[in-house]
LUMGU-27626 format. One record per residue (C-alpha): residue number from 1; x, y, z. Coordinates in Angstrom, 1 decimal, padded with zeros to 4 digits. Layout:
LUMGU-27626
 kenu      X      Y      Z
  NUM      X      Y      Z
...
***
This chain:
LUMGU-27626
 kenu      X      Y      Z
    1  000.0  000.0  000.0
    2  001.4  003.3 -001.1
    3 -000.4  007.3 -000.4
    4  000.7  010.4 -002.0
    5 -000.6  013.2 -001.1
    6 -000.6  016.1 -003.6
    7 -001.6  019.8 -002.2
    8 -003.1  021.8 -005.5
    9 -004.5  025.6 -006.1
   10 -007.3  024.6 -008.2
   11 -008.5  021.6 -010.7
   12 -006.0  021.5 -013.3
   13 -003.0  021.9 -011.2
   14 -004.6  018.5 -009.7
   15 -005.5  017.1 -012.9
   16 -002.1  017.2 -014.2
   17 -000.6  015.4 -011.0
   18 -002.8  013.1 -011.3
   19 -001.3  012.6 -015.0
   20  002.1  012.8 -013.5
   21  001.4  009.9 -011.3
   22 -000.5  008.0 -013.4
   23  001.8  008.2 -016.1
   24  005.1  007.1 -013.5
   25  003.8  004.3 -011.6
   26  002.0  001.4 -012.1
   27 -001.3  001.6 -010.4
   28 -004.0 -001.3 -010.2
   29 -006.7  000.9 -008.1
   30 -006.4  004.0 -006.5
   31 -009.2  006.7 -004.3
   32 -008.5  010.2 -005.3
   33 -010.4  012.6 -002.7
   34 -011.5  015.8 -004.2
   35 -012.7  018.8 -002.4
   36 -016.2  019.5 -004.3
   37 -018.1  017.3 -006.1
   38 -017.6  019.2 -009.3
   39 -013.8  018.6 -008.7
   40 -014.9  015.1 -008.4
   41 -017.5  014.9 -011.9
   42 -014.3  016.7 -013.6
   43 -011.9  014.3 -012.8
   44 -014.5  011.2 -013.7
   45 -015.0  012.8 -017.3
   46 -011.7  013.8 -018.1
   47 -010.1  010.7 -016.9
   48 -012.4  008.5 -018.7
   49 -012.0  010.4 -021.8
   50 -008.4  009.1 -021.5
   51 -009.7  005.7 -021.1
   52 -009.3  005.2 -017.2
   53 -011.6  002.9 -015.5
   54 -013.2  005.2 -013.3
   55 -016.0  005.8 -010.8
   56 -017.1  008.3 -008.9
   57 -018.3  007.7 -005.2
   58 -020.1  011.0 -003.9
   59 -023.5  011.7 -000.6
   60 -025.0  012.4 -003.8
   61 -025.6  008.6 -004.6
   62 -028.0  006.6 -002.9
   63 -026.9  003.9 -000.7
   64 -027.5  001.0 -003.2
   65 -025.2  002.9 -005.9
   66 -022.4  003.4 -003.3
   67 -022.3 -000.2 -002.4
   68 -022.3 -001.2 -006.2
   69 -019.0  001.5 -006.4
   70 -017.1  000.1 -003.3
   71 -017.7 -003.5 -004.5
   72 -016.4 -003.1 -008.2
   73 -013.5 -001.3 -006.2
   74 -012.5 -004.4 -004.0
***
């Protein structure tokens, strides 16, 4: 198990560390946390327009959604 934790003014700056990592390690499954839940809907979109296999896992979801994100997760 391996954390980084990467401090960032505003969306892109934490979009492209998230390219940075990505594109350096090998990662099977990671959790990003986002500070807003548009932070969080950018991310899903532009990460899946690059063909990651993402989800995102929000209070906006009802509890039968968030169980169906945790379980494709483990």
């Amino acid at each position: 198990l391996q954390q980084y934790s990467v401090s960032c003014e505003h969306s892109e700056l934490k979009y492209f560390a998230m390219q940075q990592i990505y594109g350096h390690l090998t990662i099977g499954q990671a959790v990003i946390f986002c500070r807003t839940k548009a932070n969080v809907r950018e991310l899903n979109i532009r990460m899946s327009i690059e063909g990651h296999p993402v989800r995102e896992l929000t209070e906006a979801l009802d509890i039968e959604q968030c169980t169906s994100v945790i379980k494709a997760f483990k």
